[in-house]
N, C-alpha and C positions, 0 to 999 in steps of 0.2 A: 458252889453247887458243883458237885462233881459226878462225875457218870463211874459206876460201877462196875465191877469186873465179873466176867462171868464162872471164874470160878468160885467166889464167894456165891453168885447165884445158888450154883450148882451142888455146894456144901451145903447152903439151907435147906434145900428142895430135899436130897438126901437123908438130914435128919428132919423133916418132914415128908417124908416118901405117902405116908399113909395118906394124907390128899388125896393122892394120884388114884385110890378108889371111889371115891366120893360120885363121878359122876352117875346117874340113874341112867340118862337114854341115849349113851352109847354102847356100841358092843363090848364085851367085856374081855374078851379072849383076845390074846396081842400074839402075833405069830411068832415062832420061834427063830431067833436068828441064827442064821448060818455063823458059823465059828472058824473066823476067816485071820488069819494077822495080817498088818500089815507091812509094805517091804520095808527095807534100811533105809528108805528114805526118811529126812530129818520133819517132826513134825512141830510148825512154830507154835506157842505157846497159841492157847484161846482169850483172847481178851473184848470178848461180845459187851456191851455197853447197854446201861436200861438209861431208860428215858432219867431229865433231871429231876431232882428229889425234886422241888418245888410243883412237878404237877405227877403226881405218883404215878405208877401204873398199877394195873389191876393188880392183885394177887394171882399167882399164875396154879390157877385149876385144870382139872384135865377138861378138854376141849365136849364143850354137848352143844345142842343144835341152840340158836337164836330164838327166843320164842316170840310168839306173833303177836300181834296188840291183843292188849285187854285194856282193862280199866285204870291203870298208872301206868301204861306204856300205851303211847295217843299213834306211833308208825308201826307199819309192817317192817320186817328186816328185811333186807334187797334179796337178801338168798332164799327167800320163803316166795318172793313173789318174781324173780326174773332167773333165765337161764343161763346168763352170764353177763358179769363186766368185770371193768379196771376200773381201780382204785389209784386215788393221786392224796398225800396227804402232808401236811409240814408244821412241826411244830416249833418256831422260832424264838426264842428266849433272852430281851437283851439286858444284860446288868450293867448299870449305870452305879460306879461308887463315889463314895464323897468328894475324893480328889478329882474326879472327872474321867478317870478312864470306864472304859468301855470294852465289857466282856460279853462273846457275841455263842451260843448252841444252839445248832440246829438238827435237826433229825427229820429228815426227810422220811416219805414209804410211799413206796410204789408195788401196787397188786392185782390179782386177777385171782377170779372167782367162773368157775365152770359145772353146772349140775353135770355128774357122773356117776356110771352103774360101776358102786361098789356100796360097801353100809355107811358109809358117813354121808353118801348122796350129793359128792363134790370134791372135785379137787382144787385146790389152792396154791396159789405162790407171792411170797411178799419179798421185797427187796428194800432193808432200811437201811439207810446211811446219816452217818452222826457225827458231825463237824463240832469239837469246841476244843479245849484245854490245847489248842495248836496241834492239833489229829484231827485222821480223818478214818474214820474207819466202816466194815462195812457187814451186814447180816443179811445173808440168803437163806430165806425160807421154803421148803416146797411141802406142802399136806396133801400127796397121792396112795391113792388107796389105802389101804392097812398102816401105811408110814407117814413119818414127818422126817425129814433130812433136812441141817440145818450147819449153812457155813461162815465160818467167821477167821480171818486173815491165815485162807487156805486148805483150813482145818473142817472137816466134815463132821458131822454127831449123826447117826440115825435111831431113833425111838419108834416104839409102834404109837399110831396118833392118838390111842385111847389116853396115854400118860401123857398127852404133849403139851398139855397147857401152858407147862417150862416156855414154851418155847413159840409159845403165840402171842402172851401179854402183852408183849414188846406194840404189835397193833390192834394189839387192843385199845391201846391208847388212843387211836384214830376211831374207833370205831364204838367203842363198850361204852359213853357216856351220850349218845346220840338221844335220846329218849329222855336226858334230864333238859333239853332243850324248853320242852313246851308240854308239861306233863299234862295240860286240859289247852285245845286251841285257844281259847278266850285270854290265856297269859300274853297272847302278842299281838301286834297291830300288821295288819296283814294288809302288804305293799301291792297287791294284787299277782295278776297271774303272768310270767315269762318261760322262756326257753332259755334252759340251761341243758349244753351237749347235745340238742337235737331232741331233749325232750319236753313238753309240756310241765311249768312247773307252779306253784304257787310258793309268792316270796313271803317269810313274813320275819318282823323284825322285834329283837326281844333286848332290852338294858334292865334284866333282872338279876344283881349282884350276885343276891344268894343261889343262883344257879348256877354262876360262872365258881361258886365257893363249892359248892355239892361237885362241878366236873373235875376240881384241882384236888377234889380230898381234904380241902382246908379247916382242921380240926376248930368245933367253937372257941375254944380258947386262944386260937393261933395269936399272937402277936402282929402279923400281915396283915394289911389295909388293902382292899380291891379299891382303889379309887372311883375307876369309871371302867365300861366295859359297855362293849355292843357287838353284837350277838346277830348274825344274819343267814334265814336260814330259807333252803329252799326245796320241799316237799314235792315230789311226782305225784300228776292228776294221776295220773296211770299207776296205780300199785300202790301209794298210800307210803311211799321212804322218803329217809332222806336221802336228797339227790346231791345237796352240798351244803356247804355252811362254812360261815368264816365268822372268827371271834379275835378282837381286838381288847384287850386289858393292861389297865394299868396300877399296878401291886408297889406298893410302898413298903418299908421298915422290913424289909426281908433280910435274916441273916446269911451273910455269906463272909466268906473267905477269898481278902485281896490279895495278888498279887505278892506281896511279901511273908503271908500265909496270916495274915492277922485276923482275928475275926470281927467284922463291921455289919453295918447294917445299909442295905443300898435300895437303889429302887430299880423295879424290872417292867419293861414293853412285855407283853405276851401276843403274839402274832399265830393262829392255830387257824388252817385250814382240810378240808376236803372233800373230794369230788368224785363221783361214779360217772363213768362215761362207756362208750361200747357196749351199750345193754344189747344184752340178747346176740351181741355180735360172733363168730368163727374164733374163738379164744382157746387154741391148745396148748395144754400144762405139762408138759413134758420134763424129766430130770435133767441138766446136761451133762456132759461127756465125760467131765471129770469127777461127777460123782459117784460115789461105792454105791455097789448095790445095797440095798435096803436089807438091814440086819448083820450088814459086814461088822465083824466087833477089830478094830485098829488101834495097834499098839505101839509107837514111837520107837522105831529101832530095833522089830522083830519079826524076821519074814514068816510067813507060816511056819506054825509049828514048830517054833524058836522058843517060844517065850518059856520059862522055867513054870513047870508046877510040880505042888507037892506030891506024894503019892494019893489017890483018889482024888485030887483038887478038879473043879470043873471051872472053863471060862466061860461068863454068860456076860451077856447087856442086862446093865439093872434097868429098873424105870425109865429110866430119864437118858438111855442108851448109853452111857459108860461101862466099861470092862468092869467087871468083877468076878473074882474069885470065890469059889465055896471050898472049906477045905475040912479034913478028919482034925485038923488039931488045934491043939488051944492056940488062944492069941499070942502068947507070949514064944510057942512052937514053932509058928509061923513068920514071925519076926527072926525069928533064927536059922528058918529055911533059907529066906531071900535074903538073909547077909549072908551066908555063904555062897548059896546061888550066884548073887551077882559079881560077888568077889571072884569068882572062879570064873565069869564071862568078861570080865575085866569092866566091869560099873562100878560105880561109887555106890554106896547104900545109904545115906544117911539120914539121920532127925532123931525124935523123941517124942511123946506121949501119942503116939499112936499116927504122927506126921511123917513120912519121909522124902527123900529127894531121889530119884534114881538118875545118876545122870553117865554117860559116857560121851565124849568130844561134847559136839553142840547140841546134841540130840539130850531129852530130858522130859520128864513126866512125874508126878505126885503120887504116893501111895498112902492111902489110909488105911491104916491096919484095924480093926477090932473087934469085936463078939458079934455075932449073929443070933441070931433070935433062937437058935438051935444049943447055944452056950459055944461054940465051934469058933476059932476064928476066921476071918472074912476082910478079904483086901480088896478096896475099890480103887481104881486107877485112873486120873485124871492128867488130859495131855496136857502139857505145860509145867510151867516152874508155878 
């Protein structure tokens, strides 16, 4: 089970860009960003992490509002019915192989939620962190007004929040499966009424397999065995959410990859929690100090107004806020622009089928060169090797 990189993310998302319109009830206009470089400072490569394959995360869509119960959704979502909290969540994953060792992923998240006057009606910040393969690494989130700014091992991204879904999935995963809990109350035996966080709650308890298979994604045909599984969850008198829930599961015959890279079959703990606490509390969402202002487009090793363009070439943030290029000339023109270009700034240039490396000293970033929907070609720029 291996956690993924986010520049493969971010190459899918790209040639799946067209997504990113899909959603109906957010605003559709994304501001334009300011066209800013960044200085010679060296930028380290991006290597943002999605949850483990074995319990998938959502497809990442552009971000629209939570909708409210109806008739297969039994909660209200906490943002439709309170004015803010924090979020606590952790999804613990341990694999057990044949020979007895023991491989341990964790992905914690930590968030906050504040109704705000702007059109998404809220601003957001989530802070995940993902422990396994012996790293530790880490994803700052923030969704204020018009933006989403999002950092991972130092490295900033800013998108307007209409295209951000990129970049919300990640908690989604704590959050987007709440509602396959208990899809008509009568599926669970209800432990009566407690206080969880100071609020009023009702507990109720569910060991329904096929639901803990419906939150993991787990295709009919999977090969994977849910042994046992218990499910406990705890709904607000007040507003109708879930106020927390913790799910303990135990998965057999699952394929992984030991140690010596062999492929086995092991058995895995699944330990999943989370908790909304501070409702309604004094919660400000603020950017901090070391982040670019929202819509800065930053370039690895080029201070303002450095960076090489063709003649007419413009630098924009595509969707999903990476640099891209629009240019008069063909693909194959423009591949011959920035091997000269760089050769003359003293970079390297290299690759093939539309891949390159740009690198000088330790500073380094990815170029993909190719046609634009205009016939024109079109360089997108991704920080990192």
């Amino acid at each position: 089970m291996k956690l993924k990189r986010i520049l493969t993310l971010l190459f899918i998302a790209l040639l799946a860009v067209s997504l990113a319109a899909c959603g109906e009830d957010e605003p559709t206009a994304t501001p334009e960003p300011a066209v800013v470089a960044a200085t010679d400072t060296p930028v380290p490569p991006t290597n943002t992490p999605v949850p483990p394959t074995n319990t998938p995360a959502p497809v990442a869509v552009p971000e629209t509002p939570t909708p409210a119960a109806n008739a297969s959704n039994s909660f209200e979502a906490p943002s439709a019915v309170l004015k803010s909290f924090r979020t606590q969540g952790q999804l613990l994953i341990t694999t057990t192989f044949p020979d007895g060792t023991i491989a341990v992923q964790d992905m914690s998240l930590e968030g906050a939620y504040a109704v705000a006057d702007n059109a998404y009606g809220s601003d957001e910040s989530f802070l995940l962190t993902i422990t396994g393969d012996d790293s530790t690494e880490t994803v700052t989130i923030y969704k204020i007004g018009d933006w989403v700014s999002a950092k991972s091992d130092g490295e900033w991204i800013t998108v307007g929040r209409d295209n951000a879904g990129l970049f919300t999935a990640m908690s989604d995963l704590f959050t987007g499966f709440v509602d396959q809990f208990v899809l008509q109350r009568e599926g669970a035996e209800n432990l009566g009424d407690e206080t969880v966080g100071g609020q009023p709650a009702t507990h109720y308890r569910i060991d329904d397999i096929s639901i803990f298979e419906r939150m993991a994604q787990m295709a009919p045909d999977s090969q994977e065995v849910v042994e046992a599984v218990a499910m406990d969850v705890w709904v607000a008198k007040e507003g109708n959410y879930i106020l927390q829930y913790s799910i303990q599961a135990e998965v057999s015959n699952v394929t992984e990859t030991d140690a010596s890279g062999a492929e086995t079959t092991a058995n895995q703990s699944v330990n999943w929690t989370y908790a909304i606490s501070d409702v309604n509390s004094d919660i400000p969402i603020t950017l901090p100090a070391d982040a670019p202002a929202p819509g800065v487009i930053a370039i690895p090793g080029f201070a303002e107004g450095e960076f090489p363009l063709p003649e007419g070439g413009k630098l924009a943030a595509n969707l999903i806020g990476m640099p891209e290029i629009a240019s008069e000339l063909s693909q194959k023109e423009l591949v011959a622009f920035y091997t000269d270009a760089f050769a003359a700034l003293g970079w390297s240039f290299t690759g093939d089928f539309g891949f390159y490396e740009v690198k000088k000293g330790d500073t380094a970033f990815t170029m993909f060169i190719d046609v634009a929907e205009n016939g024109k070609g079109r360089a997108q720029i991704f920080p990192g090797q």
